[in-house]
Biopython code that builds the backbone (N, CA, C, O; Angstrom):
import numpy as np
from Bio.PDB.StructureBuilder import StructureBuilder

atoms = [
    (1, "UNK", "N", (6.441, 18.019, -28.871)),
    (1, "UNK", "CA", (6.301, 16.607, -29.183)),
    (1, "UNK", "C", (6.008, 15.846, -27.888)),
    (1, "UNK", "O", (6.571, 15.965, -26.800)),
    (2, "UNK", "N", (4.990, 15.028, -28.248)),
    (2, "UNK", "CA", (4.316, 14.209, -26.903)),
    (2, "UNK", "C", (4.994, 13.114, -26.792)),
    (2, "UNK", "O", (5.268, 12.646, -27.897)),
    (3, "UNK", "N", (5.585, 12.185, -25.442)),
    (3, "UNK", "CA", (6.299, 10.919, -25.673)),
    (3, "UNK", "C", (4.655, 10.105, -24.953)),
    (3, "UNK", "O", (4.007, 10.369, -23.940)),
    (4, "UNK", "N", (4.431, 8.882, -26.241)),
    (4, "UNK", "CA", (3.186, 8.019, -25.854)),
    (4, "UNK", "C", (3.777, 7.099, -24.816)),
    (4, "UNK", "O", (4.650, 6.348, -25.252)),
    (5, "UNK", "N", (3.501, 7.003, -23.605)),
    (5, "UNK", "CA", (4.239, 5.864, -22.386)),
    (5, "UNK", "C", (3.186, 4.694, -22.761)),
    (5, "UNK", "O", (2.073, 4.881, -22.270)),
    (6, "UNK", "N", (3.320, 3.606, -23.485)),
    (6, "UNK", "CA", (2.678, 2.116, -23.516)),
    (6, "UNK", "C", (2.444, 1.630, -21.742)),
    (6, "UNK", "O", (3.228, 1.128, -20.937)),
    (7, "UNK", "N", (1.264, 1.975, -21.648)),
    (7, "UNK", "CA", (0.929, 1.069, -20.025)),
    (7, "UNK", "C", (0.621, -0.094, -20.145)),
    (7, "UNK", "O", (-0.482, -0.252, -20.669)),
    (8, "UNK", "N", (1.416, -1.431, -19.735)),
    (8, "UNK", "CA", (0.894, -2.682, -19.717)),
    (8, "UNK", "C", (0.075, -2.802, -18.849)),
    (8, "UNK", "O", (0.153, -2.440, -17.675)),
    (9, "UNK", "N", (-0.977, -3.459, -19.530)),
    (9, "UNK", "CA", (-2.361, -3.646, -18.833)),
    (9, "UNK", "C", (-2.795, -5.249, -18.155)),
    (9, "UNK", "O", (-3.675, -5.801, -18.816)),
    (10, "UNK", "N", (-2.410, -5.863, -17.221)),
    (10, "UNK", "CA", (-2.286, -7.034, -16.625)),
    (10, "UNK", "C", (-3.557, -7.767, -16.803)),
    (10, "UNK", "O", (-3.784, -8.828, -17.383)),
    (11, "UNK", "N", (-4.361, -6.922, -16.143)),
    (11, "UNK", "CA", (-6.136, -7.491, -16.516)),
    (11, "UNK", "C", (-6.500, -7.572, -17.807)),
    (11, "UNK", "O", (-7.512, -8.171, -18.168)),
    (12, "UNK", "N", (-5.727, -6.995, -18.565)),
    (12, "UNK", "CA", (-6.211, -6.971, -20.350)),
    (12, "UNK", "C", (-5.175, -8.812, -20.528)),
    (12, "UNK", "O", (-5.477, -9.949, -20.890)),
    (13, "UNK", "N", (-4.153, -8.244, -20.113)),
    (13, "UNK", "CA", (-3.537, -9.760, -20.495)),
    (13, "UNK", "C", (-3.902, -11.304, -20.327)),
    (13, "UNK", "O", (-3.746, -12.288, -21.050)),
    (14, "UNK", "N", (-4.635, -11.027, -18.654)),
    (14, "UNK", "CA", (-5.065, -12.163, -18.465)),
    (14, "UNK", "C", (-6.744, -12.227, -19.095)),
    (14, "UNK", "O", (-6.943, -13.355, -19.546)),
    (15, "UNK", "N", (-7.406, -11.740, -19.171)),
    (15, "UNK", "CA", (-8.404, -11.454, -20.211)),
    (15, "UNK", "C", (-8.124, -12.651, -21.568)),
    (15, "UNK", "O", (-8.642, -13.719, -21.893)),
    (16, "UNK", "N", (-6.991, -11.765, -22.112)),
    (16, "UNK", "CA", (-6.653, -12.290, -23.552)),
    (16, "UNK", "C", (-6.402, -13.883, -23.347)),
    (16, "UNK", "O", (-6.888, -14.729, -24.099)),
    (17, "UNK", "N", (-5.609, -14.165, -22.271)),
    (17, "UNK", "CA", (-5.457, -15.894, -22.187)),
    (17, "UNK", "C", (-6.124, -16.341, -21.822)),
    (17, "UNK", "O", (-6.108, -17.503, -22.229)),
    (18, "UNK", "N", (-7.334, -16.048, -20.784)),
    (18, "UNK", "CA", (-8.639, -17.243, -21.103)),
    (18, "UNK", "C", (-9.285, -16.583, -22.454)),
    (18, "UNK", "O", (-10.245, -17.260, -22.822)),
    (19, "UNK", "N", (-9.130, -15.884, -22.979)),
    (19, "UNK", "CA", (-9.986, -15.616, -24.116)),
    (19, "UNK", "C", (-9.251, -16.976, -25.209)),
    (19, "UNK", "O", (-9.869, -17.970, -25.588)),
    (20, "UNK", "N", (-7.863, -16.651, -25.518)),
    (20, "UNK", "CA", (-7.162, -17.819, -26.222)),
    (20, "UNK", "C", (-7.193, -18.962, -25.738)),
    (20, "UNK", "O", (-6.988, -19.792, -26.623)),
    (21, "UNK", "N", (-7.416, -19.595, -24.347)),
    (21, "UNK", "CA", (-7.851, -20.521, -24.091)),
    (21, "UNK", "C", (-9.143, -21.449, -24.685)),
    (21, "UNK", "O", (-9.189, -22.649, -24.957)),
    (22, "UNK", "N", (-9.956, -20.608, -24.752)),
    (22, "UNK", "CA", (-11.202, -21.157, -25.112)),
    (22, "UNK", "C", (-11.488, -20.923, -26.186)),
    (22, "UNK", "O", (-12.555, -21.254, -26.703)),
    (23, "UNK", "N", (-10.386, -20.169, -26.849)),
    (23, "UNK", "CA", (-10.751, -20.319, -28.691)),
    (23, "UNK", "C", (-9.683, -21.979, -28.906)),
    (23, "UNK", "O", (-9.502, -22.612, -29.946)),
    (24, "UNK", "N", (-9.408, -22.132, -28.174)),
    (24, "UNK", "CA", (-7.950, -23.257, -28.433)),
    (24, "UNK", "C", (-8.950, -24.645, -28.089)),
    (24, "UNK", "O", (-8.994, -25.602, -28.862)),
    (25, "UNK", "N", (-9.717, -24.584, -26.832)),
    (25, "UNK", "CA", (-10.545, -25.748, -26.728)),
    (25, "UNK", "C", (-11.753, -26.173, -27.504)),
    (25, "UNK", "O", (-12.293, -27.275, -27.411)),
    (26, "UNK", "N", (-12.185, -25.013, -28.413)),
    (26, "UNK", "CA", (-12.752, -25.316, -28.997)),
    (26, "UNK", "C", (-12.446, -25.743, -30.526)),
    (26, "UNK", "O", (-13.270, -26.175, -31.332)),
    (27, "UNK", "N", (-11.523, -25.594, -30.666)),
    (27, "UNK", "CA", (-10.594, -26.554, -31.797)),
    (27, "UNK", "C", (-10.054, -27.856, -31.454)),
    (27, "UNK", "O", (-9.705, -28.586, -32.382)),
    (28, "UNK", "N", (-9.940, -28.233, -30.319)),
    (28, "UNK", "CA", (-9.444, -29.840, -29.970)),
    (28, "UNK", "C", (-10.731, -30.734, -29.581)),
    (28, "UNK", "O", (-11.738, -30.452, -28.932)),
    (29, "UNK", "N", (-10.241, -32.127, -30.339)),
    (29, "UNK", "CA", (-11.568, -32.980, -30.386)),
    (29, "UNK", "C", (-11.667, -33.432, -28.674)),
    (29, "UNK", "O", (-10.886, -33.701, -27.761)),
    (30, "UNK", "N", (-12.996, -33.331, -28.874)),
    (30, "UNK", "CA", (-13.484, -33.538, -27.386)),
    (30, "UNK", "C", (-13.857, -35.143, -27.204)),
    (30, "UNK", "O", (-14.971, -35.663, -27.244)),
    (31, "UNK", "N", (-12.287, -35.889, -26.947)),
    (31, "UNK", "CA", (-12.399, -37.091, -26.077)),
    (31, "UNK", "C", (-13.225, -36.802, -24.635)),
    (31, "UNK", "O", (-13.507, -35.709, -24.144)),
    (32, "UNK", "N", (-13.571, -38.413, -24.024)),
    (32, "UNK", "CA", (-14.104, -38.257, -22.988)),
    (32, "UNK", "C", (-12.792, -37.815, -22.053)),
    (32, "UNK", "O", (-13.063, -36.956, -21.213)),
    (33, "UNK", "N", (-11.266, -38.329, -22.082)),
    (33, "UNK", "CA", (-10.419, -37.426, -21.478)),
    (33, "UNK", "C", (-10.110, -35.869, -21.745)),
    (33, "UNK", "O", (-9.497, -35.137, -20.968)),
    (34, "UNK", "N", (-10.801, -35.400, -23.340)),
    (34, "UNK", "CA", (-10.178, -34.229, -22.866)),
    (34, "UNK", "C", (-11.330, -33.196, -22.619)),
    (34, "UNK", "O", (-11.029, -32.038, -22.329)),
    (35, "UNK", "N", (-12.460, -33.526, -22.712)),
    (35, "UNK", "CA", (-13.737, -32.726, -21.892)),
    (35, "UNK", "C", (-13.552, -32.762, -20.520)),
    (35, "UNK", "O", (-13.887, -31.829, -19.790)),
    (36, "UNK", "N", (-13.012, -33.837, -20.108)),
    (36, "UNK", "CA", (-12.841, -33.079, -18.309)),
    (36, "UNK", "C", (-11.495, -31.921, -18.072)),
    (36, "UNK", "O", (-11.390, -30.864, -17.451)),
    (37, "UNK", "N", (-10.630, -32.691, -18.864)),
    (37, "UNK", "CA", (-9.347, -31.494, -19.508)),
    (37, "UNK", "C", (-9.804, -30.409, -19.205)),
    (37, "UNK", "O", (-9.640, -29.727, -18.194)),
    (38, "UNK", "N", (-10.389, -30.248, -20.099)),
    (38, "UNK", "CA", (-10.884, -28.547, -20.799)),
    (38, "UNK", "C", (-11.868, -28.126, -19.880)),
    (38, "UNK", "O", (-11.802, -26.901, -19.778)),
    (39, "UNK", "N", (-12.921, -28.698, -19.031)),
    (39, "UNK", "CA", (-13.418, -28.206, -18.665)),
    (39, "UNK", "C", (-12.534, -27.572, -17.391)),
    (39, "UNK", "O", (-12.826, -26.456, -16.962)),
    (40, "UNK", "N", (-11.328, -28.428, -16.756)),
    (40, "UNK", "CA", (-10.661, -27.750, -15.983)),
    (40, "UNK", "C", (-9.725, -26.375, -16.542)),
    (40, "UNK", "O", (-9.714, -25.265, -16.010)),
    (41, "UNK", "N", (-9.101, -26.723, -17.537)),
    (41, "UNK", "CA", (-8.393, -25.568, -17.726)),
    (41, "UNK", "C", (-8.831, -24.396, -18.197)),
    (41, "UNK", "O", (-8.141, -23.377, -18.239)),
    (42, "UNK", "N", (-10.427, -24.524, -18.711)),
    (42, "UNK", "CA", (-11.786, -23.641, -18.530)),
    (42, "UNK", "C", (-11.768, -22.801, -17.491)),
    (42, "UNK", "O", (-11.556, -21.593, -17.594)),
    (43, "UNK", "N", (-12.015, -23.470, -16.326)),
    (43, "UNK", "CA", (-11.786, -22.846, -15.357)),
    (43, "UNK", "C", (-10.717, -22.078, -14.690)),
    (43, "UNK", "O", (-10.679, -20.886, -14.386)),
    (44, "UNK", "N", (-9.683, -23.220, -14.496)),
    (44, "UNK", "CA", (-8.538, -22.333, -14.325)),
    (44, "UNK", "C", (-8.067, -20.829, -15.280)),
    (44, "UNK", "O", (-8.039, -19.617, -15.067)),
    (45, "UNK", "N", (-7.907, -21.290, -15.840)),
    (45, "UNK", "CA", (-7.435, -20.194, -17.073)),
    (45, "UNK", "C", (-8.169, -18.551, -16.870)),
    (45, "UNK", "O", (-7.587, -17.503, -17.149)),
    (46, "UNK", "N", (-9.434, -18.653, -16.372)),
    (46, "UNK", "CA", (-10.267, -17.857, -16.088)),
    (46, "UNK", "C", (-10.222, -17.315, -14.607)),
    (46, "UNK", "O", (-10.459, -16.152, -14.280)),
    (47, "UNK", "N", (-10.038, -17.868, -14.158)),
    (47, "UNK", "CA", (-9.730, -17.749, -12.776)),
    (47, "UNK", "C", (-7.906, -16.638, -12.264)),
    (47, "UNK", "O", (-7.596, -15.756, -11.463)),
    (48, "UNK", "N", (-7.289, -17.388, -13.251)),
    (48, "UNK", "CA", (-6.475, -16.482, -13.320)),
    (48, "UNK", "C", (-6.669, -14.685, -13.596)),
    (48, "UNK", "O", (-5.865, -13.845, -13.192)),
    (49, "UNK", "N", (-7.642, -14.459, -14.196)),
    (49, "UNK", "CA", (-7.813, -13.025, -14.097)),
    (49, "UNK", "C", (-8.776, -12.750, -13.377)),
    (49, "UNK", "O", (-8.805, -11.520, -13.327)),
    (50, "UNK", "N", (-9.468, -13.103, -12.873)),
    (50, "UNK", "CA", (-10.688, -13.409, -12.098)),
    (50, "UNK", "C", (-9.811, -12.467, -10.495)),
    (50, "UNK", "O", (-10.076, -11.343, -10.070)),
    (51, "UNK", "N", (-8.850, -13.394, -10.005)),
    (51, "UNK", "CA", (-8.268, -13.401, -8.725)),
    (51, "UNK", "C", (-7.241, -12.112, -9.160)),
    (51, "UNK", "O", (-6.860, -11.425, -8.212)),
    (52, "UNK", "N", (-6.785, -11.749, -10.453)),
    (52, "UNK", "CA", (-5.842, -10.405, -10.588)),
    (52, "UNK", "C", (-6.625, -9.501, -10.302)),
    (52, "UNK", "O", (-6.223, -8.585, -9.584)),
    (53, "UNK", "N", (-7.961, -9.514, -10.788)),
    (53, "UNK", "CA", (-8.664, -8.262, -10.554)),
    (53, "UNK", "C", (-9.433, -8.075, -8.509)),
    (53, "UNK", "O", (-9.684, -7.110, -7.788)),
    (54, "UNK", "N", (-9.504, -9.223, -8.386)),
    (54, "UNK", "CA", (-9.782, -9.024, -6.721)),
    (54, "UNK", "C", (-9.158, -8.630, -6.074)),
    (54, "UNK", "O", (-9.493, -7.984, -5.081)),
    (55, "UNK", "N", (-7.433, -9.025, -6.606)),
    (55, "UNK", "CA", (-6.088, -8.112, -5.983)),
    (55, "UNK", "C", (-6.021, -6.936, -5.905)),
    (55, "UNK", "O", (-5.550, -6.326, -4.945)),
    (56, "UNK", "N", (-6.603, -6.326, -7.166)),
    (56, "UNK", "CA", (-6.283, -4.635, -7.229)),
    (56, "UNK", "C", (-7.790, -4.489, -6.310)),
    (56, "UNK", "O", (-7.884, -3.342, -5.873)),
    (57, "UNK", "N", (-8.308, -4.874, -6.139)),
    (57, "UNK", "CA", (-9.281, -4.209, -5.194)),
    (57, "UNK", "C", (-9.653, -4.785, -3.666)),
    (57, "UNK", "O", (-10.698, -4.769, -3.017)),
    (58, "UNK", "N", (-8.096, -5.384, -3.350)),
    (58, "UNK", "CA", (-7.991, -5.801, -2.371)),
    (58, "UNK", "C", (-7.928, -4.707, -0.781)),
    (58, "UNK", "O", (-7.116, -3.785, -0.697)),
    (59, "UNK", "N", (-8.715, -4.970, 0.113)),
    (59, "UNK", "CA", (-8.980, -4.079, 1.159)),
    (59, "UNK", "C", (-7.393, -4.194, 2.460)),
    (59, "UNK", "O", (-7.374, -3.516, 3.487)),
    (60, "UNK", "N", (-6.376, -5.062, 2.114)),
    (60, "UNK", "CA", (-5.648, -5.585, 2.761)),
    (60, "UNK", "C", (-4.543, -5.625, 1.947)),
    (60, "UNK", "O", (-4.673, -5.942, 0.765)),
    (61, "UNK", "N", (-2.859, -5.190, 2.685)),
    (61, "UNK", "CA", (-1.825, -5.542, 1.218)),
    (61, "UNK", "C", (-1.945, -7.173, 1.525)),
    (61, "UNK", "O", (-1.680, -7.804, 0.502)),
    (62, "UNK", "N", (-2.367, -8.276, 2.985)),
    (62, "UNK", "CA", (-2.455, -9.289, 2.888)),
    (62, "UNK", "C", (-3.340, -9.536, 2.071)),
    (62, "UNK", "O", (-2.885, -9.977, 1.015)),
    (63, "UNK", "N", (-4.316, -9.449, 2.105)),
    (63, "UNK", "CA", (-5.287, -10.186, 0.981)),
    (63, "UNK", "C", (-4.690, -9.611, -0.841)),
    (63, "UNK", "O", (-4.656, -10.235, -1.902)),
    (64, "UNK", "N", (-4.341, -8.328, -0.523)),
    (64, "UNK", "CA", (-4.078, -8.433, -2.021)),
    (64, "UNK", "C", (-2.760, -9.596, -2.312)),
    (64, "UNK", "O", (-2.657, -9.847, -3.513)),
    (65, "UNK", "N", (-1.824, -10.283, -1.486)),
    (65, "UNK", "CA", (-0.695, -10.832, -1.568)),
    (65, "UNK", "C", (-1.813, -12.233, -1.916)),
    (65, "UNK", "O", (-1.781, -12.605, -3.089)),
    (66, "UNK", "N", (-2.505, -12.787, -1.235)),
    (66, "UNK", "CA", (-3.122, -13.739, -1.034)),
    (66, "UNK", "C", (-3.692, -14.086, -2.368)),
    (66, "UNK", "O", (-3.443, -15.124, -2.982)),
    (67, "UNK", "N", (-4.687, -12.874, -2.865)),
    (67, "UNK", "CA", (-5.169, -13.168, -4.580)),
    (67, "UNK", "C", (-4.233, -13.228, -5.335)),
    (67, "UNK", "O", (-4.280, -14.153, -6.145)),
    (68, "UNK", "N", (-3.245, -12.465, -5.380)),
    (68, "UNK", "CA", (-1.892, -12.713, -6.534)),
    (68, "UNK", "C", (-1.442, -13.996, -6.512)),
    (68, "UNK", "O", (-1.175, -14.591, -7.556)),
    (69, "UNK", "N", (-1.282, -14.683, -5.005)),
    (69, "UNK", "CA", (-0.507, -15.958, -4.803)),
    (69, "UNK", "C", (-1.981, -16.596, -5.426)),
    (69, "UNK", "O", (-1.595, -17.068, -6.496)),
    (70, "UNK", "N", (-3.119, -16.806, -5.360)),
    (70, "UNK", "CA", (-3.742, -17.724, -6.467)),
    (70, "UNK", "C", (-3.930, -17.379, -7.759)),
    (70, "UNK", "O", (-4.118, -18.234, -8.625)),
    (71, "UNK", "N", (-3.891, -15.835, -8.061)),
    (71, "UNK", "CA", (-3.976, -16.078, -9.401)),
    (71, "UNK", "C", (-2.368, -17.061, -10.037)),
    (71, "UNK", "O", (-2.405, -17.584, -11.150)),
    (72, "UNK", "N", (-1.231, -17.154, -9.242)),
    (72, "UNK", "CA", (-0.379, -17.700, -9.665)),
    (72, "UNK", "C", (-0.641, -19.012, -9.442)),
    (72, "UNK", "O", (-0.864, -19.661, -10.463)),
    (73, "UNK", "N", (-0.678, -19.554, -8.482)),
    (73, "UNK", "CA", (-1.287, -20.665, -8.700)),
    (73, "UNK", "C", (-2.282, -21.615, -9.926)),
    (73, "UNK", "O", (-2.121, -22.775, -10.306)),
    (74, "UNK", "N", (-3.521, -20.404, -10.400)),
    (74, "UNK", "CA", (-4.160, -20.874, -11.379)),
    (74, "UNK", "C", (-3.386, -20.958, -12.558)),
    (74, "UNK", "O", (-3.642, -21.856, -13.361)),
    (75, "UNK", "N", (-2.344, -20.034, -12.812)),
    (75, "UNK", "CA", (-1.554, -19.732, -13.871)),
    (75, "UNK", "C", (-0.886, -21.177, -13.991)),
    (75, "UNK", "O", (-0.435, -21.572, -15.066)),
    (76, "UNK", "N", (-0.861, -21.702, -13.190)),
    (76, "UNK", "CA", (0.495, -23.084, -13.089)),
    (76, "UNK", "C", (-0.160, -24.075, -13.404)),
    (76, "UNK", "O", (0.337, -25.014, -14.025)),
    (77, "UNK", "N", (-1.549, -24.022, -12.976)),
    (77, "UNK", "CA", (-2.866, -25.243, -12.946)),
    (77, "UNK", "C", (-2.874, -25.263, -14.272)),
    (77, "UNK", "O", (-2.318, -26.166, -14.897)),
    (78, "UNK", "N", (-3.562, -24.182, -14.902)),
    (78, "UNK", "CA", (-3.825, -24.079, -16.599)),
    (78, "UNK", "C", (-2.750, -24.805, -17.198)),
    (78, "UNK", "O", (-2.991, -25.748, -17.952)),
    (79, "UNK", "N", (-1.189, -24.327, -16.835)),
    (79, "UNK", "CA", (-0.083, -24.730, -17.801)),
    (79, "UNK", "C", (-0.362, -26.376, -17.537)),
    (79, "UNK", "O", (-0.548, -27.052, -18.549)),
    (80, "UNK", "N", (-0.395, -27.003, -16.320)),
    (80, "UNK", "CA", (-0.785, -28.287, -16.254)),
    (80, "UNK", "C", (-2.228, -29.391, -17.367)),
    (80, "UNK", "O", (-2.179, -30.260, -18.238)),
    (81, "UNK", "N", (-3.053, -28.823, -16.801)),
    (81, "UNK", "CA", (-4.064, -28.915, -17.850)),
    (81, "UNK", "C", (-3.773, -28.750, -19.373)),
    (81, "UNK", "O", (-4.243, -29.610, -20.118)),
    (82, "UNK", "N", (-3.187, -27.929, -19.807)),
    (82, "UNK", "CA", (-2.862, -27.502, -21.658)),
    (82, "UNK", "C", (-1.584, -28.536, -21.493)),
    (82, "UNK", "O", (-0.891, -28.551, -22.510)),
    (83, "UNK", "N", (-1.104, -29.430, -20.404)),
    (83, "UNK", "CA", (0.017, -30.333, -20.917)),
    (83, "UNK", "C", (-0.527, -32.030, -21.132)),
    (83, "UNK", "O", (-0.038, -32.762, -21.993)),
    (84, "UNK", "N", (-1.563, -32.438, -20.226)),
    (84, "UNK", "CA", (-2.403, -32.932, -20.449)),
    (84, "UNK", "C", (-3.337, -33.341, -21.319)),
    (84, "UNK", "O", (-3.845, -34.462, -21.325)),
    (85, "UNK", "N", (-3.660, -32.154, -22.309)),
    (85, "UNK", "CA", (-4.804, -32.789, -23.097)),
    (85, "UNK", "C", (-3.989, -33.193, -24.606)),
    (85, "UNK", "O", (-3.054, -32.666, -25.210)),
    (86, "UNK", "N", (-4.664, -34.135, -24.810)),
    (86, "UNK", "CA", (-4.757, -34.577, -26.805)),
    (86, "UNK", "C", (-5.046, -33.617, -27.105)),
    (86, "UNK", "O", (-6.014, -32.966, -26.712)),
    (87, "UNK", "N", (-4.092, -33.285, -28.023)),
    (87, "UNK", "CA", (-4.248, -32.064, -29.065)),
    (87, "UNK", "C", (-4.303, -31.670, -30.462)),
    (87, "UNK", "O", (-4.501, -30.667, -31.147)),
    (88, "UNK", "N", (-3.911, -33.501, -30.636)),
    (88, "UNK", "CA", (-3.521, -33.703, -32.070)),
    (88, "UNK", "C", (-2.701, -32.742, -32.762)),
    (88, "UNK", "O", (-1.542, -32.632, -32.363)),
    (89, "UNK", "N", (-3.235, -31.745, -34.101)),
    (89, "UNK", "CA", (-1.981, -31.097, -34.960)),
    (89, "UNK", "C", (-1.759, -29.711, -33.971)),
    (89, "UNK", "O", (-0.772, -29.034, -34.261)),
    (90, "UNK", "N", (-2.282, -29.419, -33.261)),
    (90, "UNK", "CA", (-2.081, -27.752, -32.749)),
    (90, "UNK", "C", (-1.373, -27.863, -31.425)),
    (90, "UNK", "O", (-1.915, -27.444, -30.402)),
    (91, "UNK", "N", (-0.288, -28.365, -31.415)),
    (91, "UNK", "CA", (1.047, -28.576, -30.346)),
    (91, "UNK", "C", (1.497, -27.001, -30.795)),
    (91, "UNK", "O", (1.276, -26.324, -29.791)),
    (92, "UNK", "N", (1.797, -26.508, -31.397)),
    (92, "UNK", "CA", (1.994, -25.553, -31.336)),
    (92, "UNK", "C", (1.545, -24.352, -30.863)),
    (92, "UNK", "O", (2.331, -23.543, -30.369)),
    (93, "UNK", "N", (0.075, -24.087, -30.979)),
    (93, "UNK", "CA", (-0.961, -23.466, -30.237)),
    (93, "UNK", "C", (-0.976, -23.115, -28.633)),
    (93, "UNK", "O", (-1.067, -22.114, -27.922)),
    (94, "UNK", "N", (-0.778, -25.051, -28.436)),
    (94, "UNK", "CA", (-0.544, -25.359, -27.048)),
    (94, "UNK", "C", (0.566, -24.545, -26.076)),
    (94, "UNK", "O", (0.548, -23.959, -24.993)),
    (95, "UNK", "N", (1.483, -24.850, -27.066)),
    (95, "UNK", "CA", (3.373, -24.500, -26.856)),
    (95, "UNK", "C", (2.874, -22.678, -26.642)),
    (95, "UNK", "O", (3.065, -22.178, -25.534)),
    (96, "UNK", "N", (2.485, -22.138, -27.350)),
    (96, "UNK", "CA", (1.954, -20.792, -27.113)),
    (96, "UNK", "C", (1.630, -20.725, -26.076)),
    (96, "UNK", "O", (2.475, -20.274, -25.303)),
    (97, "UNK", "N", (-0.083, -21.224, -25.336)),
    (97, "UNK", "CA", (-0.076, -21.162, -24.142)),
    (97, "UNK", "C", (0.502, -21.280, -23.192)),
    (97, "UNK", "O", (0.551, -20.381, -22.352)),
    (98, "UNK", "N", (1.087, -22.395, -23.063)),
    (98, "UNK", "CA", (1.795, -22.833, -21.937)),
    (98, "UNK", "C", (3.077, -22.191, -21.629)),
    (98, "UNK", "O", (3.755, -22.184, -20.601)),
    (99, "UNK", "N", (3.263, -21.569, -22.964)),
    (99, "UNK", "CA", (4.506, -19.987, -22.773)),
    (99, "UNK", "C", (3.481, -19.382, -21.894)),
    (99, "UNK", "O", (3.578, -19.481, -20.671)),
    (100, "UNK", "N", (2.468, -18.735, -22.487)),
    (100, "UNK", "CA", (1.826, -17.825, -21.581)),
    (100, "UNK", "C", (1.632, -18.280, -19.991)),
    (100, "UNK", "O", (2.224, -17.684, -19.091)),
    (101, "UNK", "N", (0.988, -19.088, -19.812)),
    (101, "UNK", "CA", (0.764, -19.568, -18.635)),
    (101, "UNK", "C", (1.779, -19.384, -17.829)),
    (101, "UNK", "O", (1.374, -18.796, -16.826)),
    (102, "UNK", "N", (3.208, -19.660, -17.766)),
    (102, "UNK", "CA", (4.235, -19.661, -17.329)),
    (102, "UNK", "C", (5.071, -18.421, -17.519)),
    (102, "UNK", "O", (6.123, -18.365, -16.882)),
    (103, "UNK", "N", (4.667, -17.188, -18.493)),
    (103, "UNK", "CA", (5.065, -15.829, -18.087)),
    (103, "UNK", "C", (3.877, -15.252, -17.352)),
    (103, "UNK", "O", (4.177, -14.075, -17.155)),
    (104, "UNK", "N", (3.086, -15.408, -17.020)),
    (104, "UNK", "CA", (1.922, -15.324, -15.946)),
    (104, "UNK", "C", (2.382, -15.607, -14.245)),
    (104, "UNK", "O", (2.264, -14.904, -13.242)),
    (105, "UNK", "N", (2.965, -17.017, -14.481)),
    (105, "UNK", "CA", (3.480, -17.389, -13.057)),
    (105, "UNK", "C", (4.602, -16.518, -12.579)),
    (105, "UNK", "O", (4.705, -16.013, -11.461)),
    (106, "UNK", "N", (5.604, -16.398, -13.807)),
    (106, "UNK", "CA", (6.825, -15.705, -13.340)),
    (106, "UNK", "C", (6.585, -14.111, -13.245)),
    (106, "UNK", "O", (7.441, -13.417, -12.697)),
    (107, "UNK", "N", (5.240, -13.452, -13.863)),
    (107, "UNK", "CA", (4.999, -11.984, -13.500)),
    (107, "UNK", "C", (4.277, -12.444, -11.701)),
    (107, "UNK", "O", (4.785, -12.052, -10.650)),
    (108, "UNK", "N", (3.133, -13.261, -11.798)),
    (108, "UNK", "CA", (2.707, -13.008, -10.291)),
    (108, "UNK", "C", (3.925, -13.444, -8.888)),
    (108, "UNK", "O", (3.827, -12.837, -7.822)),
    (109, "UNK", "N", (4.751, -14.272, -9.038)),
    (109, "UNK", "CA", (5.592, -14.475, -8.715)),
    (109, "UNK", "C", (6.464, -13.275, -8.107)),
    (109, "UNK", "O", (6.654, -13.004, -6.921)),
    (110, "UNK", "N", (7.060, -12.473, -9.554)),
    (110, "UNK", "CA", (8.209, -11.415, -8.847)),
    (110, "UNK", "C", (6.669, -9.845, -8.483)),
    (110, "UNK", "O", (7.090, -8.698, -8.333)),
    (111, "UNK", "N", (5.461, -10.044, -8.423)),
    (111, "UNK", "CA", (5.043, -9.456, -7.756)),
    (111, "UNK", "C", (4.478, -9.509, -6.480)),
    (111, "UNK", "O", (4.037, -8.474, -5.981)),
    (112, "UNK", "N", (4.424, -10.735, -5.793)),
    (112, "UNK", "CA", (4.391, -12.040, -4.513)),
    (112, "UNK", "C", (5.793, -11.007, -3.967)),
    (112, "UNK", "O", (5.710, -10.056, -3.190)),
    (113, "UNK", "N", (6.981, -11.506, -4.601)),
    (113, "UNK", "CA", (8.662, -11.123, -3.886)),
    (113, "UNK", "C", (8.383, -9.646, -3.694)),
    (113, "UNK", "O", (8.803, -9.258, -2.604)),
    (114, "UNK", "N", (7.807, -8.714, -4.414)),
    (114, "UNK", "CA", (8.241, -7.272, -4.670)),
    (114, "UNK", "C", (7.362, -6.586, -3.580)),
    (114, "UNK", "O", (7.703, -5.441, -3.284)),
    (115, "UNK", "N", (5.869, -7.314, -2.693)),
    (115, "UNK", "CA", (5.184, -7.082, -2.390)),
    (115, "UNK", "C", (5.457, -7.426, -0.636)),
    (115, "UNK", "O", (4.941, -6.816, 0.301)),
    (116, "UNK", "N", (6.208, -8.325, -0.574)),
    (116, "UNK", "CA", (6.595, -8.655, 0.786)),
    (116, "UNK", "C", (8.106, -7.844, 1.274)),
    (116, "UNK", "O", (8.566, -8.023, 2.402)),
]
sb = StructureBuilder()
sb.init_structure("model")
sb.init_model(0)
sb.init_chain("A")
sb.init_seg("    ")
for serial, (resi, resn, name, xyz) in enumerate(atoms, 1):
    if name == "N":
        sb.init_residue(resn, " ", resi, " ")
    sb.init_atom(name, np.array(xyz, "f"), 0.0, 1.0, " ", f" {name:<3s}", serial, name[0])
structure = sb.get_structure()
């Protein structure tokens, strides 16, 4: 009998939250405040896996410390941005993300501590 070991996959995760990001902005009405919104947390949100994956292929354990400390950073930006916008009925949606966003910060975080 084989034991299956579940590998959490970090780049798949952050993947999935700009992916849910931008299924989420495209359900909220696009005021002229919340098109600049979205277009930031567009970015951010994306950026967050963007900078996980430069980490693992970081040539330096400094530079890999350096991309983790922004992908955490972006992680915190996004949660800012998704607190920000009009959302009308999908507060809940939101409340989802901004969970995510913020178990994002607290994974790059104790990997920032674990790394120094």
């Amino acid at each position: 009998m084989t034991k299956t070991v579940k590998k959490y996959d970090l780049e798949e995760r952050t993947l999935k939250f700009a992916r849910k990001v931008r299924q989420f902005v495209s359900q909220i009405r696009q005021t002229a405040r919340n098109r600049e919104d979205s277009r930031q947390l567009l970015r951010s949100s994306g950026s967050v896996g963007a900078n996980y994956i430069e980490a693992n292929e970081a040539l330096s354990k400094k530079d890999f410390i350096h991309r983790i400390k922004i992908s955490r950073k972006e992680s915190k930006e996004s949660r800012y941005w998704l607190k920000l916008l009009d959302v009308g009925g999908l507060e809940k949606e939101r409340g989802i993300l901004i969970q995510e966003a913020t178990e994002l910060m607290k994974i790059f975080g104790s990997i920032i501590r674990k790394s120094n």
